[in-house]
N, C-alpha and C positions, 0 to 999 in steps of 0.2 A: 673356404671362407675368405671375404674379400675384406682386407684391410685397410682399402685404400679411404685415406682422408679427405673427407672434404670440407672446404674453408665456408666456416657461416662467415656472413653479413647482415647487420642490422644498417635499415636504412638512417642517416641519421634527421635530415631534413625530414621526412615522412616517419616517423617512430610510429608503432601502435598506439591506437587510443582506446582507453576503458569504455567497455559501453557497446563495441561495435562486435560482430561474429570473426572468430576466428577460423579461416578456411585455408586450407592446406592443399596445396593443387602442384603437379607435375608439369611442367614448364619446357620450352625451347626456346634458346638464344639464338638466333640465326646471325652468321657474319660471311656476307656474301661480299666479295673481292669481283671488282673490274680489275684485270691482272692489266689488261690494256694501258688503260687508264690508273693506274694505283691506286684507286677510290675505293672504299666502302660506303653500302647502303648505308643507311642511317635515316631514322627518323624526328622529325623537329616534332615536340608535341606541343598543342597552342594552347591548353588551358592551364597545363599542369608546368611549364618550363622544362620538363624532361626533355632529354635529347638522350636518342637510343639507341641501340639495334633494333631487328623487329624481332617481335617477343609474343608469344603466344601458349596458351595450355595445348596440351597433347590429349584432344575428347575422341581417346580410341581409333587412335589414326598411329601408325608405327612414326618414331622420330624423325625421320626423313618427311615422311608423306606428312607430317605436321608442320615441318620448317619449311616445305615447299609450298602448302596452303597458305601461310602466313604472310608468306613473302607476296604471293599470286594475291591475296584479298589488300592486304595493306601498303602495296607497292603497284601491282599490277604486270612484276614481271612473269613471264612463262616459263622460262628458262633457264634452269640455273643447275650444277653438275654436284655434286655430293663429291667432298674430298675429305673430310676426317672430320673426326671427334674432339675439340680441343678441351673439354673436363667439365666437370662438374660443379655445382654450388648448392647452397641453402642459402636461403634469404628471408626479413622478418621483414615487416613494412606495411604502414596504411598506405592500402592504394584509393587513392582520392577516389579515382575513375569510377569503383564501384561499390563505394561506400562502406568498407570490411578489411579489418583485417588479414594478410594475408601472409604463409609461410609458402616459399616456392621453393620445390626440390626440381634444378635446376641444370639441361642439358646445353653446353654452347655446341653448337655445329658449325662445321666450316662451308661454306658452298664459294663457287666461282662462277659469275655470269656467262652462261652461253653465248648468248648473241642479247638484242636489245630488244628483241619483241616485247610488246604489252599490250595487256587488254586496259579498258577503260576503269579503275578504280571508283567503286561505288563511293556518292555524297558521302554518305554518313562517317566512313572511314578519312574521308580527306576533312570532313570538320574535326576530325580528333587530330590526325596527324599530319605532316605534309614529307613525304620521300628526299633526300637530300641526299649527293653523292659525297663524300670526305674525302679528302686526300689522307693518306694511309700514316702519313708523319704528323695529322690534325686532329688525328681519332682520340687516343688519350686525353687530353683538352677537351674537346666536344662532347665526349661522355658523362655525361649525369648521375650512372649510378654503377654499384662500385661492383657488383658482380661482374659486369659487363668490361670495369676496367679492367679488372683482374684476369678474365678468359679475353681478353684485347692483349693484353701483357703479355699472354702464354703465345697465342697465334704470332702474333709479330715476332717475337722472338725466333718463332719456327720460320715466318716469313724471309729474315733477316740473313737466315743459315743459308738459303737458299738464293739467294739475290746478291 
């Protein structure tokens, strides 16, 4: 039996609202590191004011092969190396985006950019969001929401031991 805890968040800016469906969905954080560069991905989102990692459901694709689609559709990189697991979350929150409430049980992944190849990111994802690289001591700042600070907080820390 696995005891391990994991830390809920309610989002506070976006609370649930009465009224709306409440959907319950398996989630990937992805925090993919230019080691080169000290940047993390990040994404600027332009309707909502989020600023994020890339974040996606898991629809029957193993956690890798979900963090690595996510990244490929809403980034356009190809390449990117699977290095650990940095933990867990739950989270509650209207997500504007798609009009519902939403409970997300919640994987961060670590990846680290290959090289710089990309394919061309489809319209429709670059009018929701725009790619941006951070510098890795600008992340916590730039984060908008708190799951993501919180597995930001874990990874840097791991970061730090080794640097």
């Amino acid at each position: 039996m696995n005891n391990e805890t994991i830390p809920y968040f309610e989002d506070e800016e976006n609370k649930m609202r009465e009224g709306f469906p409440i959907v319950e969905r398996e989630n990937v954080e992805v925090f993919v590191l230019d080691r080169a560069e000290q940047k993390l991905l990040c994404l600027g989102w332009k309707d909502f004011g989020w600023r994020s990692v890339i974040m996606g459901g898991i629809e029957g694709d193993s956690l890798i092969e979900a963090a690595k689609k996510e990244v490929r559709e809403e980034t356009g990189y190809l390449n990117i190396n699977f290095v650990s697991e940095i933990g867990k979350t739950r989270s509650q929150c209207y997500a504007k985006h798609k009009n519902e409430n939403r409970i997300a049980n919640t994987v961060g992944l670590f990846f680290e950019l290959a090289n710089h190849e990309k394919e061309e990111v489809a319209q429709d994802e670059l009018d929701k969001h725009i790619p941006e690289w951070v510098s890795i001591d600008e992340v916590m700042e730039y984060l908008t929401i708190s799951s993501q600070k919180y597995l930001w907080g874990i990874l840097k820390n791991e970061l730090d031991k080794v640097n």
